[in-house]
N, C-alpha and C positions, 0 to 999 in steps of 0.2 A: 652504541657504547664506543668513546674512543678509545684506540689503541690503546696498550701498555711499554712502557720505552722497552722494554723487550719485545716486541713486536715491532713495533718500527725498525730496531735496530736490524731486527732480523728481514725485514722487506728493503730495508739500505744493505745489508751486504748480500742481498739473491742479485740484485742490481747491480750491485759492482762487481760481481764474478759471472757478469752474463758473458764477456768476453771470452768465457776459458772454454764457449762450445766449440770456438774452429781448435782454438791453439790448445795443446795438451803440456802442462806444465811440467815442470823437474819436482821429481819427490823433494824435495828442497824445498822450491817454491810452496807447493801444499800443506808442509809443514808449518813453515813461515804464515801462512795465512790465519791455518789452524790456531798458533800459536795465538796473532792479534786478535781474532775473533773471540779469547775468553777474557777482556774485558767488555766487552759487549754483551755476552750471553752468560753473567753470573750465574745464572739459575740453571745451565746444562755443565756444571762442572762440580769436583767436589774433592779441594790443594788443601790439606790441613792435616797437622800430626796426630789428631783427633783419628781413633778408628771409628769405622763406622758399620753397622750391621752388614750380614752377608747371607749369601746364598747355603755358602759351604757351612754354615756354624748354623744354618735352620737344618738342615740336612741332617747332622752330626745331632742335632736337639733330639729330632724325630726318632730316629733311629736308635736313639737311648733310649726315649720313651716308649718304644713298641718292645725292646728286649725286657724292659720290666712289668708292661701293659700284658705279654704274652709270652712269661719266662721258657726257655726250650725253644722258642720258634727262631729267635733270630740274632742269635749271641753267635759269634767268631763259634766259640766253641763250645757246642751242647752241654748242659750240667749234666750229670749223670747218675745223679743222688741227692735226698734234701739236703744234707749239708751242702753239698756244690751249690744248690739254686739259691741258699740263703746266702751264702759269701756270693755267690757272680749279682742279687740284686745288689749287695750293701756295696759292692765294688762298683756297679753301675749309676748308681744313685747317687755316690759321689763323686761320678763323672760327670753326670748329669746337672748336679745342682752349682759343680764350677763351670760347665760352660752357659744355664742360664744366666747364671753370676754374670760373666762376662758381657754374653749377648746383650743382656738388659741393661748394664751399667755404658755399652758402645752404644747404646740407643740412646738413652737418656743424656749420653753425654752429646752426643749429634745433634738431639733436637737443641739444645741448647747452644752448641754454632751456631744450626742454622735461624734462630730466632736471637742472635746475639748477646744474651742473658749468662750469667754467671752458674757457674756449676758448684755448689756446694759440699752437695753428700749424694753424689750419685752411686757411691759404691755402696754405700750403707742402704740406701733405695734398693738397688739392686740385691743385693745378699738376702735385704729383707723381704722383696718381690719372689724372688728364688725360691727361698725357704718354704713360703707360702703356696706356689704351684709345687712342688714336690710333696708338702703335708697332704695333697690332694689326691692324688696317688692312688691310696685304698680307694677311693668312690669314684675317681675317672677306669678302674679295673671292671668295678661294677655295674659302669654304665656301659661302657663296651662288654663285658657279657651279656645283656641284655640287647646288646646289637647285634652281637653275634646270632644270638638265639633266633632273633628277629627276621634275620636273613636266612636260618633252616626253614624256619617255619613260613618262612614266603617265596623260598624258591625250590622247588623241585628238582632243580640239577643239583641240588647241592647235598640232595641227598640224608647220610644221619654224618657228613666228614668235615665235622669242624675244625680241622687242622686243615682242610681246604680254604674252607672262609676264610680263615686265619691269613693264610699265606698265600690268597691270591687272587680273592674279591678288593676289584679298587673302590667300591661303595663303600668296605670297612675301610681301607688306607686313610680315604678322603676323612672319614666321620671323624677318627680317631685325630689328625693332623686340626681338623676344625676345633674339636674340644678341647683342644691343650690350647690351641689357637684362642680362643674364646675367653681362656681364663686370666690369657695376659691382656685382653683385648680392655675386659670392664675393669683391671686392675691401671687401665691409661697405659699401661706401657705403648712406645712409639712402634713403625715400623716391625719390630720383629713377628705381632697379630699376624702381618698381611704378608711378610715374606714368606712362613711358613705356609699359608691356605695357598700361597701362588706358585709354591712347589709342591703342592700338590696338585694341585691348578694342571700344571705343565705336565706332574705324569701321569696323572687320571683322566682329564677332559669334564671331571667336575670343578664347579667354582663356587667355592660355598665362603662369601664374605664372615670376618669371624666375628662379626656384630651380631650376628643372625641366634637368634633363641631355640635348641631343638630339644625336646625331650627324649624320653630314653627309648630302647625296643624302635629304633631309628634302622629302615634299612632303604639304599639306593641299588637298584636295580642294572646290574648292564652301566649304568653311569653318564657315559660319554655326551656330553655338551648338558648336561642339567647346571644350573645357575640360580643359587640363591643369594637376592638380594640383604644387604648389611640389616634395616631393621624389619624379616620376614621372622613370622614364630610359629615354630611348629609344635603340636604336643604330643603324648607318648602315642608308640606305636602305629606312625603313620608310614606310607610305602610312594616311595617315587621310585620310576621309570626311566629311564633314557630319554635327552632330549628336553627336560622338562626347564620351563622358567618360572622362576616366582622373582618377578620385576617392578619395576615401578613405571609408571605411565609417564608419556610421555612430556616432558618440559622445556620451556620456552631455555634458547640459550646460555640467559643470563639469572634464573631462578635456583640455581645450584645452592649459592649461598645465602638467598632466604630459607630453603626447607632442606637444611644441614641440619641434622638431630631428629628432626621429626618422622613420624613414621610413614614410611612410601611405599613399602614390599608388604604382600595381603598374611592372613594368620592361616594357618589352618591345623584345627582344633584335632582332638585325640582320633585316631585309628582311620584316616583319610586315608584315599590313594587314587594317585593321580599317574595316568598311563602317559606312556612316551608321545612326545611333542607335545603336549598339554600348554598353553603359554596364561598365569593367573596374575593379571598385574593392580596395583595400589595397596596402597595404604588403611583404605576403610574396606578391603575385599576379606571378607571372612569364609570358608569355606568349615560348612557344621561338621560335628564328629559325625564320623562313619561314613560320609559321603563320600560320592566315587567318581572321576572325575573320567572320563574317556578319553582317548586319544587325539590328540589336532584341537583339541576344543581350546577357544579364547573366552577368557573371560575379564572381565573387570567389574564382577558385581556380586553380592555375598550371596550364599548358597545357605539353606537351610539343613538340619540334620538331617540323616539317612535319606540324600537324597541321589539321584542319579544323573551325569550330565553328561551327555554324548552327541555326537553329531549324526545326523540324518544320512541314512548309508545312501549313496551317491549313484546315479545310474552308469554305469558300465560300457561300454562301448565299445564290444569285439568285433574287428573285420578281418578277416582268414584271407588269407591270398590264395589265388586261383592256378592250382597247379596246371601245367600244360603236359597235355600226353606227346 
């Protein structure tokens, strides 16, 4: 495949700045170069009076969403009666549905920079995008009780103290950040989907693309490095582990954009669970209900119901050192 003039360009200025290994330039000079280097590298900059999505307004998103997802756990200031909890939702919710307002409407205005097309009714888009994930509200509550529940009932340390769950399993963090994630994702909204999953990304060490299908009574375990691929489906009350992938196999460099949309990441059907390190990759990999999936195991090929898959326990090998009198 040849190069792209972004590429090249970028192999013609490593080349012309191979000089600066002896000599050490003036912040001046660095600057100066910086500056000529963005008409070359259009595609690593982004000058325009246009806002454009952000870290801090997914942040701000989330954290509305879990004060009225789990009223009492996570507001500035405790309600302390039903009328307090109804005025702090209706106060939050309309905080909430002017900053997706926003968010949505700097997205949809962005994409349409960056694909240089006219922008019409992106605020109307947006308010009506907004409106839409907010009416969702009541059933994204209920599907996170059922995760909640999910997570009693499959971990032991967790005891009967669902205001622990609540406030400090990052298996719930991620789920809940995914599902909001998810609703903007099949309504096409740009960008904001994957900002949001990639801050949770950064503070979980889960990575759950918001493409990804999960049903309810969803619990992740411990969490750290699990990675679910964009079109993986999962269905009700399945359990992962630490560690886990559900990926896609592997492809030749340039095959990216023939199998964009189609399905790569495997399904796995109601009340699975798959233990830590587990790695399940493709697209035609189905794993059946109720199957269990052990530890370290690779797969890439469908599993039938209630079935068992685990690796052959490995022989051992103890050598004890020889104390000297």
């Amino acid at each position: 495949m040849a190069p792209s003039p972004v590429e090249k360009s970028c192999e013609y200025k490593l080349a012309e700045l191979e000089y600066l290994t002896d000599d050490i330039p003036s912040l001046e000079e660095v600057t100066n170069q910086l500056s000529a280097m963005r008409s070359d590298l259009p595609l690593m900059e982004y000058v325009t009076a246009v806002p454009r999505p952000s870290f801090a307004a997914a942040k701000e998103i989330i954290n509305l969403t879990r004060q009225i997802i789990f009223p009492g756990f996570f507001e500035p200031q405790q309600p302390s009666s039903e009328l307090n909890v109804k005025f702090s939702i209706g106060q939050t919710l309309t905080r909430l549905f002017a900053a997706l307002t926003r968010e949505i409407c700097a997205a949809l205005r962005h994409d349409h920079v960056r694909y240089d097309s006219l922008c019409s009714n992106c605020y109307q888009q947006g308010r009506q995008t907004a409106m839409e994930i907010v009416s969702l509200l009541p059933r994204l509550r209920l599907i996170m009780a059922s995760d909640v529940v999910a997570t009693k009932e499959g971990d032991p340390a967790a005891g009967n103290h669902l205001d622990q769950i609540i406030l400090c399993y990052p298996g719930l963090f991620a789920t809940l950040v995914y599902r909001l994630a998810h609703e903007l994702w099949v309504r096409k909204v740009p960008f904001v989907p994957r900002i949001l999953t990639e801050y949770a990304h950064s503070r979980t060490g889960i990575d759950i693309h918001p493409g990804a299908t999960i049903g309810k009574s969803f619990f992740i375990d411990h969490g750290t490095g699990v990675v679910i691929g964009e079109t993986t489906v999962i269905g009700d009350s399945v359990r992962i582990y630490q560690g886990v992938t559900l990926g896609a196999l592997s492809l030749p460099r340039d095959a990216g954009e023939s199998l964009r949309g189609r399905k790569r990441h495997p399904t796995l059907e109601d009340e699975v669970i798959v233990y830590s390190g587990a790695t399940i990759l493709g697209g035609e990999t189905v794993i059946g209900t109720r199957s269990v999936i052990g530890g370290n195991v690779w797969l890439t090929e469908s599993i039938p119901p209630d079935t068992k898959v685990f690796i052959k326990k490995p022989e051992l090998v103890m050598i004890h050192a020889q104390v000297k009198n």
